[in-house]
C-alpha positions as CSV (number, residue, x, y, z in Angstrom):
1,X,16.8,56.2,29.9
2,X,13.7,53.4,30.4
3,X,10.9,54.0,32.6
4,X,8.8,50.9,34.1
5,X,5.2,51.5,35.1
6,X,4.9,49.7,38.7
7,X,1.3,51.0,38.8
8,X,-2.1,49.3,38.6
9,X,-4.5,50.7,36.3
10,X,-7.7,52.3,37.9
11,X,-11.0,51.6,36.9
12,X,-14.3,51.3,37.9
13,X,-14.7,48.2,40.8
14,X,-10.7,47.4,40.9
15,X,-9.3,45.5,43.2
16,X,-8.6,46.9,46.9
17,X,-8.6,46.1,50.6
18,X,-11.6,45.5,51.4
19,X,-12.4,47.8,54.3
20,X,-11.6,50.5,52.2
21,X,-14.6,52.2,50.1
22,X,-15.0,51.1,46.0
23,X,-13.3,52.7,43.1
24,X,-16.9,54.1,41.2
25,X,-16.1,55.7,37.4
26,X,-19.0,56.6,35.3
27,X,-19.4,58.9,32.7
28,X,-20.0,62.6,33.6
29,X,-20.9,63.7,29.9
30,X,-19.9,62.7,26.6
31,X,-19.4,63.8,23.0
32,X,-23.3,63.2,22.4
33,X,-23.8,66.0,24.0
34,X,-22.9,69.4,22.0
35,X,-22.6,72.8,22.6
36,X,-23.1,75.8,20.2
37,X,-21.4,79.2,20.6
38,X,-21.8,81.6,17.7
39,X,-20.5,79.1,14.4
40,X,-18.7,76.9,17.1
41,X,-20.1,73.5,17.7
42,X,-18.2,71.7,20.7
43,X,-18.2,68.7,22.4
44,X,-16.5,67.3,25.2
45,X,-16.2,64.0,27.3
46,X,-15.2,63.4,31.2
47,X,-15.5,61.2,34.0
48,X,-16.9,61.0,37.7
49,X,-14.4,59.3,40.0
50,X,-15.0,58.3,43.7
51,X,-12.5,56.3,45.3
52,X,-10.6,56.3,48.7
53,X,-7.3,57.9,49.3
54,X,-6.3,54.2,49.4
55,X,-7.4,53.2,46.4
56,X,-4.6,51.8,43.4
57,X,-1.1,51.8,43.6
58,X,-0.9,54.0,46.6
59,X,1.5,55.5,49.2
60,X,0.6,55.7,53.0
61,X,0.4,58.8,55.2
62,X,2.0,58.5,58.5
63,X,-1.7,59.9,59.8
64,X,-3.1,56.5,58.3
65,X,-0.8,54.7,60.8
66,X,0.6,56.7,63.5
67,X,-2.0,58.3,66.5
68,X,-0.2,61.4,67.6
69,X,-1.6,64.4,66.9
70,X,1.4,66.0,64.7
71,X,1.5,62.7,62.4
72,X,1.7,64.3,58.8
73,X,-1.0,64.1,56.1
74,X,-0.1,63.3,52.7
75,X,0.0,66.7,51.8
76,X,2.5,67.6,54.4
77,X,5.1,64.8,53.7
78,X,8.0,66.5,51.6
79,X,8.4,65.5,47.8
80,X,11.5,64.7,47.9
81,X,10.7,61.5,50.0
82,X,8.9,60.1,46.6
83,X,11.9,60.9,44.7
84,X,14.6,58.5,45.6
85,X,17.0,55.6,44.8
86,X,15.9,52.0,45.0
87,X,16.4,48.5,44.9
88,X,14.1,45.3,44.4
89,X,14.2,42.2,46.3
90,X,13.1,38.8,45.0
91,X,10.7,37.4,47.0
92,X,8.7,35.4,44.9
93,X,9.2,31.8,45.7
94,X,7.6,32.5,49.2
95,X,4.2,30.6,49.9
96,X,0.8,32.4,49.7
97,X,0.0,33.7,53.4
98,X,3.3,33.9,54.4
99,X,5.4,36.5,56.5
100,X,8.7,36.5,55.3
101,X,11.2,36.5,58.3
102,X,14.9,38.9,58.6
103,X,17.1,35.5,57.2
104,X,14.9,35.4,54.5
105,X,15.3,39.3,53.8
106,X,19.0,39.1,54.0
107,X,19.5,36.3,51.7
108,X,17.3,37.9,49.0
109,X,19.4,41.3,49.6
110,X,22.2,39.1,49.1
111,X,21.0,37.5,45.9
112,X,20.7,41.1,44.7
113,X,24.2,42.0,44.8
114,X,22.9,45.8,46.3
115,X,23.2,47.0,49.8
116,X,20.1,49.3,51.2
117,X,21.2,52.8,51.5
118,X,20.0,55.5,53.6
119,X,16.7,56.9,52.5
120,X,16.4,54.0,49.8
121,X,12.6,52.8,48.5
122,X,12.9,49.1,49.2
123,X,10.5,47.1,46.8
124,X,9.3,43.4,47.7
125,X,8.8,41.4,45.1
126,X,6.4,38.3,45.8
127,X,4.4,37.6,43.2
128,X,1.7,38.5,44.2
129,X,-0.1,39.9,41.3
130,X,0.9,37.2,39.2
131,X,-0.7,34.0,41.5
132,X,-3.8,36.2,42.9
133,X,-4.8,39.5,40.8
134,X,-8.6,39.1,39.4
135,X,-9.2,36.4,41.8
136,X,-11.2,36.7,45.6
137,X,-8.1,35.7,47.2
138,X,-6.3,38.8,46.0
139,X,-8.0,40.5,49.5
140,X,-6.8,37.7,51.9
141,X,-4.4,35.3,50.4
142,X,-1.4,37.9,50.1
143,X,1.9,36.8,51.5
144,X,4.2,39.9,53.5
145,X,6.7,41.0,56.0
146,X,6.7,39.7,59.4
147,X,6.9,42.2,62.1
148,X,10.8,41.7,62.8
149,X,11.5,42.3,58.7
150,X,9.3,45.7,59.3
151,X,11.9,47.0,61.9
152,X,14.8,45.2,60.0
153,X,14.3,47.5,56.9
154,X,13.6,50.6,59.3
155,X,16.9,49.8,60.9
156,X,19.0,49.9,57.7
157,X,17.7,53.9,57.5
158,X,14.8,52.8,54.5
159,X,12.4,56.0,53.5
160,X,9.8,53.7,52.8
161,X,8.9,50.2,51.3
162,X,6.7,49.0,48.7
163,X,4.4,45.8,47.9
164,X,2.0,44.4,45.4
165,X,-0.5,43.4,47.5
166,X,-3.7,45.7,49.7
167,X,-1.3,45.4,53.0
168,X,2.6,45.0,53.7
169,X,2.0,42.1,56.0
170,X,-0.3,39.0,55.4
171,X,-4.0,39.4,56.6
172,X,-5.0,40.3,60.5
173,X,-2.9,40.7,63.1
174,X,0.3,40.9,61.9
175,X,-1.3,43.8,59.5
176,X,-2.0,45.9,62.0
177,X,1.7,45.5,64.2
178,X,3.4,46.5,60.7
179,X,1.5,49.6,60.3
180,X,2.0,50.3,64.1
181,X,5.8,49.8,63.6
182,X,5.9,52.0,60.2
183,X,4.9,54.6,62.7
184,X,6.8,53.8,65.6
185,X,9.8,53.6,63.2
186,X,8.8,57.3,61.2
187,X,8.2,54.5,57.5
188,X,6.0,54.5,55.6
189,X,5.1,51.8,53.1
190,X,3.5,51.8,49.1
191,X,0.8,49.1,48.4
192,X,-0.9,47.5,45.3
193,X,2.4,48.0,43.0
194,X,3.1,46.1,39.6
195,X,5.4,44.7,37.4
196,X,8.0,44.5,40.2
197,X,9.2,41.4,38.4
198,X,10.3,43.8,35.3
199,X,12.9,45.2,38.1
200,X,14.8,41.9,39.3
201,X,18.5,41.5,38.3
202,X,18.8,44.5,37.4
203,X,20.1,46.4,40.3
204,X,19.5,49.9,41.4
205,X,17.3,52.1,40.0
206,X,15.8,55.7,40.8
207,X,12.0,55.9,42.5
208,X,9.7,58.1,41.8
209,X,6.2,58.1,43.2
210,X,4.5,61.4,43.7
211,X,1.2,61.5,45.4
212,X,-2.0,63.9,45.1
213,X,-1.9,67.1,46.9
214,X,-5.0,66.1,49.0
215,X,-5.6,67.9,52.3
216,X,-5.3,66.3,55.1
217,X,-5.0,62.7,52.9
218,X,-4.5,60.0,55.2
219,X,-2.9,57.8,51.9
220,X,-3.0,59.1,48.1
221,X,-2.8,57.2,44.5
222,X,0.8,57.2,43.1
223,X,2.5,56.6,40.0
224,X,4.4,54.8,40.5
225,X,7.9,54.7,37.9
226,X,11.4,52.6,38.1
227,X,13.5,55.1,35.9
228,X,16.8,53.1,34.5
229,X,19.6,55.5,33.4
């Protein structure tokens, strides 16, 4: 059995979209600082975290996306939709900015030798960390899906869909349709993955993603794991 770590690190100032609030660490207390109990002298060390439900390898909500006032919260989506078979899709010859259209979709499903199944975790491969991670352009510069591959993924019965960059379609506009059509189309999508390239060629593998239990959550940090068997 192999596990790959699709996750980004977090730490203090990473990378994320930017109308979303900063990742802050700092130190909360460290082993400079000792306690005495009877003949027991302890230390201990932890951190303060602040961050947005968005923040890191992340899952979406449908509440993020979707209006209507029954639209589940993170905590309400069932686990078993972050435990579930996958495939990867090579995607990475496609220009910066650009939204990668249904022909373009099918030939890269046919390049994989896979077909999507029912309930699959489709991951989009398009090197995105690899050309713009650690650089400004990492916020803006992101290639995605266009609208139509959205609903062209939705229609082949997907759970959800996953990419390496802060949105699943490149910047403005054609963000916002794609979050409207994950909800219109009851999908939801991962952002900010990694190592996606350590998947190619390799075929289908189980997903497992599992986010926080946070109330009401509107997104939630993953990690996220391709387990070979």
């Amino acid at each position: 059995m192999e596990f790959v770590d699709l996750s980004r690190e977090l730490f203090h100032r990473t990378q994320r979209h930017p109308s979303h609030p900063p990742v802050i660490i700092t130190t909360w207390n460290d082993h400079s600082e000792k306690v005495v109990a009877g003949n027991t002298t302890f230390s201990s060390k932890a951190l303060s975290i602040s961050f947005s439900d968005h923040a890191g390898t992340h899952v979406d909500a449908p509440v993020h996306f979707d209006p209507a006032p029954d639209a589940a919260s993170i905590d309400q989506v069932p686990l078993e939709n972050f435990y579930t078979s996958g495939i990867c899709l090579d995607l990475s010859h496609v220009p910066l900015k650009h939204a990668i259209t249904v022909p373009e979709m099918q030939a890269a499903l046919e390049k994989s030798g896979q077909e999507i199944r029912p309930k699959d975790t489709v991951l989009i491969w398009m090197a995105t960390n690899e050309r713009l991670l650690g650089k400004p352009e990492f916020e803006h510069d992101f290639p995605g899906l266009a609208l139509e591959s959205v609903h062209w993924l939705a229609d082949h019965g997907i759970g959800m869909f996953g990419v390496e960059a802060v949105s699943p379609s490149p910047e403005g506009e054609l963000n916002f349709q794609a979050h409207i059509a994950c909800g219109q189309r009851g999908i939801t999508h991962i952002e900010c993955l990694a190592n996606l390239g350590a998947l190619i060629g390799r075929g289908r593998f189980r997903f497992v993603g599992f986010p926080l239990k946070i109330r009401g959550g509107t997104a939630s940090p993953i990690r996220a794991v391709a387990i070979f068997e």
